[in-house]
N, C-alpha and C positions, 0 to 999 in steps of 0.2 A: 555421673555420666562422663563419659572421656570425649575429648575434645579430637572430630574425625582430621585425620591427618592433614596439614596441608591448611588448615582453618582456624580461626582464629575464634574464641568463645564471645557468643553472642550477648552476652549482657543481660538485661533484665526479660530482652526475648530469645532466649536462648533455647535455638532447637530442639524436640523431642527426638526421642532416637530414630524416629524414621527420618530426620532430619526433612518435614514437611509440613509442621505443624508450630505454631507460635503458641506461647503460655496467656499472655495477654491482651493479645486482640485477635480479632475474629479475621478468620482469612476471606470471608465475603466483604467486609467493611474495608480491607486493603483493596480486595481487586476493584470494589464500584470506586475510588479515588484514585487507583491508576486509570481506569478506564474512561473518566472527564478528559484527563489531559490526551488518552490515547485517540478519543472520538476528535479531537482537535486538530491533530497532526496528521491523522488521514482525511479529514474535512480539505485540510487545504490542500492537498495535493488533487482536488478538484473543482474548486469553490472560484477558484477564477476563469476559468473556462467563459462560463457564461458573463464574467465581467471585461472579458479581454476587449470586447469594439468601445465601450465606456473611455477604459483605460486608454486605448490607446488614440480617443478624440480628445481627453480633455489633456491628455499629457502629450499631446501631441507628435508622437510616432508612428511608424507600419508596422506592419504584421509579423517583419522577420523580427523585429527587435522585440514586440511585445512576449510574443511569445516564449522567450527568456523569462517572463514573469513564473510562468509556471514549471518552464524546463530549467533554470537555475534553482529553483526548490527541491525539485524531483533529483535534479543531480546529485544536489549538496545532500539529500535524504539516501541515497542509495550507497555511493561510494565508500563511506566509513561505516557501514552496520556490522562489517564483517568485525570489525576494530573494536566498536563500543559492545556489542555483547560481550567479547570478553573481558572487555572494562570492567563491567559488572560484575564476573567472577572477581575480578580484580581487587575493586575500593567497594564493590556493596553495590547491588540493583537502586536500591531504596537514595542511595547518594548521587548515582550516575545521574536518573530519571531524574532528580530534583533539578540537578545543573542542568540539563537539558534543560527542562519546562523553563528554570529563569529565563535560558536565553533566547528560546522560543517566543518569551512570552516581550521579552526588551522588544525582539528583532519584530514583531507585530505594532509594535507602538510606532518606529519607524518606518514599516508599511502605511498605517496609514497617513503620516504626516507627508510622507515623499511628494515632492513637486516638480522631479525628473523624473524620466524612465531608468536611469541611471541607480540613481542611490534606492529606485524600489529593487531593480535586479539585485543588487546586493544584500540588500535588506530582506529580503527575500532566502538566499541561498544562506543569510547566517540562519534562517529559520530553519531551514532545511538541518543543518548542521547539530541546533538543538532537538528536531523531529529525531533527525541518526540517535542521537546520545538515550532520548527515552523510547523508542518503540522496541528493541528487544528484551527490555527490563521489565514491560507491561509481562510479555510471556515467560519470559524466567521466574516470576514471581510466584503467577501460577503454577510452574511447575515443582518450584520450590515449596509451595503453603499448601497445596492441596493435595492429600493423599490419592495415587491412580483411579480408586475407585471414585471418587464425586471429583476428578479431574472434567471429569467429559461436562457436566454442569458448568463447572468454570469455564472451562472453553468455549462453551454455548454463548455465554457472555460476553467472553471477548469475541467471539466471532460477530455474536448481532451488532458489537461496536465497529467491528474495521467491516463488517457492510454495510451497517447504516451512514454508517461514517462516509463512506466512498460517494456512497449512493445519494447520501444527502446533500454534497455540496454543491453541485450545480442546483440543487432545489433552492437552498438555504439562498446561495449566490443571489440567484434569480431574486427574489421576494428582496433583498438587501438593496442588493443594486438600483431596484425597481422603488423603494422606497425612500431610502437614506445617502445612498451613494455609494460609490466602488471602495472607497474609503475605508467604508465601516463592515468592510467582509474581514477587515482586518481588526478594528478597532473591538469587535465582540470580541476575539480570545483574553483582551486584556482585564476583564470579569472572572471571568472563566478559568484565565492563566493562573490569577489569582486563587480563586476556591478551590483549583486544583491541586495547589503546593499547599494550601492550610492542611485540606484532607489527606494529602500521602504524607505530609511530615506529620500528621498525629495515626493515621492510619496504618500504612505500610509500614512492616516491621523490620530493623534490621537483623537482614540476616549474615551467617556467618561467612566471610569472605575466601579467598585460596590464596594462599603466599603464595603466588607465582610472581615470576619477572615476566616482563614483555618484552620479546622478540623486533627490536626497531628494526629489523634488516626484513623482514617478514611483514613488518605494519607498512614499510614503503614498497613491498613489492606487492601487496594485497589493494590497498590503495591506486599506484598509479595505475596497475591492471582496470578495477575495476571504472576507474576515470576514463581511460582510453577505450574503454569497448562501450562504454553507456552513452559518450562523450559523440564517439564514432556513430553507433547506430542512431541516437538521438539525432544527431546534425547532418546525416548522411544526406538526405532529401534534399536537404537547403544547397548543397555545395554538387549535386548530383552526384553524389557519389565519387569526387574526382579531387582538386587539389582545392587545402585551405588555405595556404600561403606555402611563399619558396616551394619546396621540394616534399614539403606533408601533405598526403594525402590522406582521405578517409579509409581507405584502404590499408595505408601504412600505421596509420592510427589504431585500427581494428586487429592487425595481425602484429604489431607489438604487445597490444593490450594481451593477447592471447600467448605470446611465449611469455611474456613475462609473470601469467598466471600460471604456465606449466612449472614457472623457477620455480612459484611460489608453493606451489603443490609437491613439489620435488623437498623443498626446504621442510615441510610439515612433516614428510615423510621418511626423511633424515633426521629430524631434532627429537631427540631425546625426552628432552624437557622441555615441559609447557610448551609446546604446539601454541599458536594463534589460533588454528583450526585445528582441534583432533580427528583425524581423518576416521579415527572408529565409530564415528558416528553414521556414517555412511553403510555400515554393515549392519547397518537396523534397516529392513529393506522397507517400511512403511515408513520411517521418516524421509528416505531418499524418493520414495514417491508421492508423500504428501507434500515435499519441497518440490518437484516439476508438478504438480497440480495447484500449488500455490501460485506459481508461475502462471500458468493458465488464467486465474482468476485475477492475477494483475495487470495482464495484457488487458484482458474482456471489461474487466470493469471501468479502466480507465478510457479506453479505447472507445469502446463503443457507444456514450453518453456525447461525445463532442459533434459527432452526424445527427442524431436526433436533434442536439439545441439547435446546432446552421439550421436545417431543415423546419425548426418549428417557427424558428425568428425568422429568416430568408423566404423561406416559401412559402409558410403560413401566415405569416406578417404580424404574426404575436411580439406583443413586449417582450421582456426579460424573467417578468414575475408572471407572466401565463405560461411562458416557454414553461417554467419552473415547477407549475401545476403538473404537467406531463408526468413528474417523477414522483406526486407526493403517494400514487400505489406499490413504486417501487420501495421508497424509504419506508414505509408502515411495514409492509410484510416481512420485508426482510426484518425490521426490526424487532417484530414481535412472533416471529415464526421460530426466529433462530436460537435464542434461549432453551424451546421446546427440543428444535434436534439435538441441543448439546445436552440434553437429560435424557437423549434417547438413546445417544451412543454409549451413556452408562452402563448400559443394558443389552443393547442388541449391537450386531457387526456395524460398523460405520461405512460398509458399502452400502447396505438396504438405505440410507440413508442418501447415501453422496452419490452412485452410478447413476442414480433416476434425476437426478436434483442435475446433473452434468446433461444431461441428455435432456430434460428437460428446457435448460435456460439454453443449450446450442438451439432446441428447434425454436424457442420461442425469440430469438435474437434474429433469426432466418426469416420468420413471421414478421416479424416489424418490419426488418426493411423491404421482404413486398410490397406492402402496404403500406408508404411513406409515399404517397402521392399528393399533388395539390389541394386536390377534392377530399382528400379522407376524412371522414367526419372525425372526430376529440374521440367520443366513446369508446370509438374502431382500435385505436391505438393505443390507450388504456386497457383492453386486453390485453395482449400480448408481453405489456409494459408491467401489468399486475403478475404474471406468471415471468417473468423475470426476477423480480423483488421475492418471490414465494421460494424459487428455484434458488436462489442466491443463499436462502436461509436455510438451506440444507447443505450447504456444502461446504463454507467458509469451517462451521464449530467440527465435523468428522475430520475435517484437514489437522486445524489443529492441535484435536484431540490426539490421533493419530502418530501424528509429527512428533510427539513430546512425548508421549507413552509412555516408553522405551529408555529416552533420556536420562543418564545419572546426574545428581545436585553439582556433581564437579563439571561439568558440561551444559548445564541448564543455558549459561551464557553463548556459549557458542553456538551451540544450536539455535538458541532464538536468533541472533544474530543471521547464520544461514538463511532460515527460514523466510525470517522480514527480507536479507537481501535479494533470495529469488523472488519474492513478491511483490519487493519495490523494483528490482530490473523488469521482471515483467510488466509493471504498470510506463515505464520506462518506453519498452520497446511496442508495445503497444499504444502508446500516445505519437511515435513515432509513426511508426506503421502506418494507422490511418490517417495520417495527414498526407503521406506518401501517396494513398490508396486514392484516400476524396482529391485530391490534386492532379493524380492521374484520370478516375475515372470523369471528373469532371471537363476535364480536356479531351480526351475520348468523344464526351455527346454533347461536346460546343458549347458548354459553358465559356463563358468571356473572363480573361482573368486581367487586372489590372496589372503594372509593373511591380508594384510591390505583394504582389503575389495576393490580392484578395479576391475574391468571384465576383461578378455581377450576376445579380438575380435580378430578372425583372420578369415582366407575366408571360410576355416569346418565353423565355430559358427555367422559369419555374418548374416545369417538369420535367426537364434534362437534369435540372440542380437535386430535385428530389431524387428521382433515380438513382442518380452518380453518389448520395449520401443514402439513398437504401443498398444498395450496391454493395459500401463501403463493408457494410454489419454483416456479410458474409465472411469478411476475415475472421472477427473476435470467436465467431461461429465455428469455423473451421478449429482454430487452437481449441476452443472449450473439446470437442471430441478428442483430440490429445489425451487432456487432463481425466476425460471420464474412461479411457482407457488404462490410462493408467492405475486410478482409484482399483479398477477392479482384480488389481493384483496384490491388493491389500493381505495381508497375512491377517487371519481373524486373531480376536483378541483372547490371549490365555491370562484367564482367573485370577488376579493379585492374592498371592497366598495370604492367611489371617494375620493379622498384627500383631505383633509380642507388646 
């Protein structure tokens, strides 16, 4: 067998010629040890949520600065993905992902020892930095090991992990917090980090690399872009929309971030060789719409969890670990729903799957926040909350499937790359959003806001506070319609011809 150009020979697991398949280990047993460390790294990017009031009484700070706890993650996770997928073509999926999880897993030991607000923000965003380096390699891998036809299974897989994953971490948060302390939302990865790197270093195979160079004039212009527009919408609220200091504003922050992505897009489509981004991927028109329906699901999922915890602790006066109960119908279904749809995309169009699942989880997001009143009985809201988690599990594995179809092994990286960054910006501008939204409509129906910007709830304003956070779940609602519009322009899927 000859060695496909550009690649270097794989060693004892050295590609079959459809260059998808490993000689000696099993590509199921790769993806369940990518997908420990990858259910981790989307855990956190929600898992403090429900720990943020914890945090910021026994470390004593407000609210603008706590919340860097999880906005310096989410940054540090977003900015470089476009970077590290190609990495991956680069030195190897299976090498990148390792380095990551270490530093993932350091930067979590540090989490939980902090005894500033200070060294947790930091400790934090090196996390995020190690989350960048392995969540595009989880999906490259599968595109790499598993031939198109039982792709859609494996994406099932990883789809049940990045929504259980999402979905879980205000749960898990909750029930931690409530029993062991805010500490040890962080202290579990270091188990975990652990059994995750024994599994992908005996599991994941290495695959064959692409002698490419990297473009440094292209990584800082990919980079500060995508700093300044995640940076800008993220902080937008806090500063009103108006100056950070001297003469920057959020504004001037927002519309550099965006010429300096048109250079960079300009540069891709100039360069010759090795592109950062090959722009040809884009002319695969269901991965450019699985990528803004990605988007979709990162707004909504991140988004829309932060109104129900306020709501369940604030105006229903539950702990942390009952708030936490609220989700445990969302984390099941989705978890054990989604597997199912990623074996059904094998087989039939991944719109019957995803249009109904999109339409479904907008009405039943709509649903909740009607009914997020003082009075609402538990039951009440566990409907609605159960067809969320159901709806979630259809839509996540057709996206991915979809997304990647398409993709050739020299590209696997960029693309995953793409893909996670529209889905970590959306999760991004969605966390943003509704803090904008519940701060607006909360001031709207007289809720009372302290100086450092926190609510008062008390039994007067209980039902102005519920309102203004059912209110909120009208937005995440709105984008999901996007997303299911777009799904439905899915090109159906043509037959992988037979394998030589």
């Amino acid at each position: 067998m000859s060695t496909p150009a550009g690649a270097s020979p794989a060693g004892p697991n050295r590609a079959s010629p459809a260059g998808t398949r490993t000689a000696s280990v099993s590509p199921w047993a790769g993806l369940w040890a990518l997908c420990l460390g990858f259910f981790m790294i989307l855990m956190d990017t929600t898992i403090v949520t429900v720990a943020t009031p914890t945090i910021m009484r026994e470390l004593d700070t407000d609210i603008a600065t706590a919340v860097w706890v999880t906005s310096g993650y989410m940054l540090a996770f977003a900015v470089p993905l476009l970077i590290t997928g190609r990495l991956g073509d680069r030195f190897g999926p299976k090498r990148v992902y390792l380095i990551g999880l270490v530093t993932f897993t350091a930067a979590s030991v540090v989490c939980g020892l902090s005894s500033t607000i200070g060294t947790l923000i930091a400790a934090r965003v090196i996390q995020g930095i190690g989350a960048s380096l392995m969540s595009p390699q989880t999906m490259a891998v599968i595109t790499r090991t598993f031939p198109p036809e039982r792709r859609g299974t494996a994406m099932g897989m990883w789809g049940a992990v990045a929504g259980a994953a999402t979905l879980a971490g205000p749960l898990l948060g909750g029930l931690i917090v409530g029993t062991l302390g805010w500490e040890w939302i962080f202290f579990v990865n270091i188990p975990l980090g652990l059994l995750a790197f024994v599994l992908a270093w005996r599991l994941v195979p290495n695959l064959p690399r692409a002698a490419r160079s990297i473009d440094m004039l292209s990584v800082v212009l990919s980079a500060s872009a995508v700093f300044l527009i995640v940076f800008g919408i993220q902080e937008g609220g806090k500063y009103d929309w108006g100056t950070v200091t001297g003469v920057v504003s959020i504004p001037m922050m927002i519309a550099a971030g965006t010429v300096l992505f048109v250079l960079f897009v300009l540069r891709q489509a100039l360069t010759s060789r090795d592109p950062l981004l090959p722009l040809s991927i884009f002319r695969d028109r269901n991965f450019s719409l699985a990528a803004f329906g990605i988007f979709t699901m990162g707004f909504a999922s991140v988004g829309m969890f932060l109104p129900v915890m306020l709501y369940a602790q604030e105006a229903l006066g539950l702990s942390a670990g009952q708030a936490a109960v609220l989700l445990v119908p969302v984390a099941i279904l989705a978890g054990v729903l989604a597997p199912l749809a990623g074996r059904s995309v094998d087989r039939i169009d991944a719109r019957v799957i995803a249009v109904p699942s999109f339409f479904i989880l907008a009405a039943s997001t709509v649903w909740l926040g009607l009914i997020m009143r003082p009075g609402t009985p538990f039951w009440l809201l566990m409907i609605p909350l159960a067809l969320i988690g159901a709806a979630n599990a259809g839509i996540w594995s057709p996206l991915s499937t979809t997304a990647t179809r398409g993709l050739g092994h020299t590209v696997a990286g960029a693309g995953a790359g793409v893909y996670n960054t529209m889905r970590q910006t959306g999760a991004v501008l969605g966390s943003a959003s509704i803090a904008a939204l519940m701060a607006a409509r909360s001031s709207t129906l007289g809720v009372p806001v302290t100086p450092d910007g926190a609510t008062v709830v008390t039994a007067d304003t209980a039902g102005a506070f519920s309102t203004a956070m059912g209110q909120s779940l009208f937005l995440p609602a709105a984008v999901l319609l996007g997303g299911a519009i777009a799904v439905t322009f899915f090109q159906p899927r043509v037959p992988a011809p037979p394998q030589r």
